[in-house]
C-alpha positions in Angstrom: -89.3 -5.0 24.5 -89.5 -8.7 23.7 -93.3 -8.6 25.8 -94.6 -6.5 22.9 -93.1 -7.6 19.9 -94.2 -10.5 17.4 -92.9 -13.8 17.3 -91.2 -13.4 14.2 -89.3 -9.9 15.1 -88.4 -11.7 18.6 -86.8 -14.7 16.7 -84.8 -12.5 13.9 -83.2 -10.9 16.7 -82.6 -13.8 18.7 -80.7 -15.4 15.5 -79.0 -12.4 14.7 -75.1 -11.6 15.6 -76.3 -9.6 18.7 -75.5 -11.1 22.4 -79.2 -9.6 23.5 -81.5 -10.9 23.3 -80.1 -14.9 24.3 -80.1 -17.4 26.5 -81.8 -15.9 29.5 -84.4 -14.4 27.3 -85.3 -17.5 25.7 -85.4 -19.2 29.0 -87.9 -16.9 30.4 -90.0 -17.1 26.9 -90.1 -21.4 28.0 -91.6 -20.7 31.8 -94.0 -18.2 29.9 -95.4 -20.6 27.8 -95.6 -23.4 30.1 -97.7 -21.2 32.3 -99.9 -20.5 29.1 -100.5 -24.4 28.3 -101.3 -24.5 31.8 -103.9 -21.7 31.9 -105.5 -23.2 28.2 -105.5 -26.9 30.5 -107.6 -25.5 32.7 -109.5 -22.9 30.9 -110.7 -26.7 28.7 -111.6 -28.3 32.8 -114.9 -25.9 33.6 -118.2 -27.0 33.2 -120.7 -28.7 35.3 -117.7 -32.1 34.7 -116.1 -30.3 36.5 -117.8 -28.4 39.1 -116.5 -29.7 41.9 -113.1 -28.4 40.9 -114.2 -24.9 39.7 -112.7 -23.5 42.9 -109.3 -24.9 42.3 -109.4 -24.8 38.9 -110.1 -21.0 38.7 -107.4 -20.0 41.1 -104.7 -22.4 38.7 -105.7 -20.1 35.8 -105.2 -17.1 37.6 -101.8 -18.1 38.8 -101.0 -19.3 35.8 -101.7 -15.8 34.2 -99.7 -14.3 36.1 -96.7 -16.5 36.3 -97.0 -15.9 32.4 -96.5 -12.2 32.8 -94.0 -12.1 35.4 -91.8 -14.8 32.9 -92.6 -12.0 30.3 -91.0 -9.3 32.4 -88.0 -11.2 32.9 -87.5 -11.8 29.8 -87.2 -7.8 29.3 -85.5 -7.4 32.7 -82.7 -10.0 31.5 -82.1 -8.4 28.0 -81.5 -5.1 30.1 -79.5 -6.9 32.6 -77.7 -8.6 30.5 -77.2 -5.3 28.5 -75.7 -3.5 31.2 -73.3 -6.2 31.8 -72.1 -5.3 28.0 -71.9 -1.6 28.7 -69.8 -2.2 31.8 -67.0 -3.9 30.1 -67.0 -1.1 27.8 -66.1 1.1 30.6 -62.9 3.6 30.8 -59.8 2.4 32.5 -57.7 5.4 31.9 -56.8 6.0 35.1 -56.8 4.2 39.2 -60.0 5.6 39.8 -61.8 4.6 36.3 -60.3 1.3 37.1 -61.6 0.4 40.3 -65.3 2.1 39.1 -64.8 -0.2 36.4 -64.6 -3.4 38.4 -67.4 -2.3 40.5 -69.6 -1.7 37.4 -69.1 -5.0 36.3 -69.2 -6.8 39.5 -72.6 -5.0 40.2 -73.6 -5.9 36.6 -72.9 -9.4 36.8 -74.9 -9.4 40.0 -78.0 -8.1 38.8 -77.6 -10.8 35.5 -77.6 -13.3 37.6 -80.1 -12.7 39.6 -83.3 -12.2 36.5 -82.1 -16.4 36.1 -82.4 -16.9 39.9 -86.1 -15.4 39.9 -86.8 -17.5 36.9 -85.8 -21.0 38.3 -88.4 -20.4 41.3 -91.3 -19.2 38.9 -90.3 -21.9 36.8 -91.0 -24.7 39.7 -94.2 -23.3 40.8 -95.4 -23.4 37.0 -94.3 -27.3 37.2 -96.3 -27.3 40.4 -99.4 -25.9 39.3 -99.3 -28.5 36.0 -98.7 -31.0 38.4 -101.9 -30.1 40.8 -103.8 -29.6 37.9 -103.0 -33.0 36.6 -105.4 -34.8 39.0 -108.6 -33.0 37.6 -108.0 -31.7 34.2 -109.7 -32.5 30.9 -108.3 -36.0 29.5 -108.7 -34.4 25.8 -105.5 -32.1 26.6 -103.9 -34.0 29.1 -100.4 -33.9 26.9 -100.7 -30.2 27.2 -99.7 -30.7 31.2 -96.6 -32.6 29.7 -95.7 -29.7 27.4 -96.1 -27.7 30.2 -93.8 -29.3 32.7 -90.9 -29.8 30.0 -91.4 -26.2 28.8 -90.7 -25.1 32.6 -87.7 -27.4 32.9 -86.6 -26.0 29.8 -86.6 -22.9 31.3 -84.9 -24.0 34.8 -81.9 -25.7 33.4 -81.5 -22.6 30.9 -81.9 -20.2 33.9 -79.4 -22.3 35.6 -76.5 -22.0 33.1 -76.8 -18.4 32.7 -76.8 -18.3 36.6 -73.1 -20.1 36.3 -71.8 -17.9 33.5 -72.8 -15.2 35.4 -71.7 -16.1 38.7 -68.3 -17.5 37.4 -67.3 -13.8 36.0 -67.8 -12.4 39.9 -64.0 -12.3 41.3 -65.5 -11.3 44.7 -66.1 -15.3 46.6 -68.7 -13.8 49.5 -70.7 -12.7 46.1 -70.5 -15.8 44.2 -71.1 -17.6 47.4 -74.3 -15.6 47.7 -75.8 -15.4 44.4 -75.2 -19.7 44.5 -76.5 -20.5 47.7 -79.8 -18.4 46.8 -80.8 -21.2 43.8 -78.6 -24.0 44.8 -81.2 -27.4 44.9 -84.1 -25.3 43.0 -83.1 -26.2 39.6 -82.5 -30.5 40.5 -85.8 -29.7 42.0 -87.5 -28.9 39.2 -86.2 -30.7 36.5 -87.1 -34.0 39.2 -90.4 -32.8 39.1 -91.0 -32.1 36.0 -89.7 -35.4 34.7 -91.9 -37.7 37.5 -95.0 -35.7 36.0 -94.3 -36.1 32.3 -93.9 -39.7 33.1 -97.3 -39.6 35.1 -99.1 -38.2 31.5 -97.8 -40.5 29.3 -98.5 -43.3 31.8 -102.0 -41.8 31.4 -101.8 -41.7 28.0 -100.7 -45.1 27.4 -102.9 -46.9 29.7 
């Protein structure tokens, strides 16, 4: 599973002629480290500088821990999904009945692919929104580190989003697609506006 393996074995099979893991994995692997750089910017604002914050600061770290761990499970849960997917087109159509199990299999396949992305694009927003609070009080010395933070999530939101469409595009049932698309529809502009306006707000920092 890509939450236990090193770096190095993640990347070789990420480059290698193998359609897991991909896309959706690597966008889960950007939320999870935005969450990270957000729990290291606030693990650097404690200390009697910044007593007044410890309360707020403290409960950033912890959900920033855990948004890192729920970004590492789906990046597992979408090299599965997007497994099954695989192993459903691979499915028997000698007969009606394998047939019609076999458009099912995929159509329910396709569904559960699609909706790893759609779970990702939320976490991914609330990891933009946690940078974003902790903006106002963190430690100038790694301010950046809020920057690299909010692009790593809107990495991972207009990733999640693209894999949503692929995804969603295969369905051939329209009540489905409609569902799956009205579920993350806004979430992703959402994100990538925020992310942006607070990148802008660092550098402004930065520069001044």
């Amino acid at each position: 599973m890509i939450s236990s393996e090193t770096i190095s074995d993640y990347l070789a099979r990420l480059a290698a002629r193998h359609p897991t893991p991909g896309g959706g994995a690597a966008a889960a692997l950007h939320a999870a480290q935005g969450a990270a750089l957000v729990a290291m910017v606030g693990r650097y604002t404690t200390g009697g500088k910044y007593e007044q914050h410890a309360g707020t600061v403290q409960r950033i770290i912890e959900v920033a821990d855990r948004l890192r761990d729920e970004a590492l499970h789906l990046a597992d849960a979408d090299e599965v999904a997007f497994q099954g997917v695989i192993d459903a087109y691979k499915l028997p159509t000698d007969t009606e009945a394998l047939k019609t199990a076999k458009a099912a299999g995929i159509r329910d396949a396709l569904v559960r692919a699609a909706r790893t992305p759609a779970q990702l694009i939320t976490l991914a927003g609330e990891v933009v929104d946690l940078a974003a609070e902790l903006f106002e009080v963190a430690n100038a010395s790694v301010i950046s580190d809020i920057a690299a933070a909010a692009d790593a999530a809107r990495a991972a939101a207009t990733t999640a989003r693209i894999n949503i469409d692929i995804n969603v595009v295969a369905i051939k049932d329209p009540g489905v697609r409609t569902a799956l698309s009205e579920q993350t529809d806004g979430l992703e502009e959402k994100t990538v506006l925020a992310a942006d306006r607070l990148v802008a707000r660092v550098r402004e920092r930065i520069l001044s």
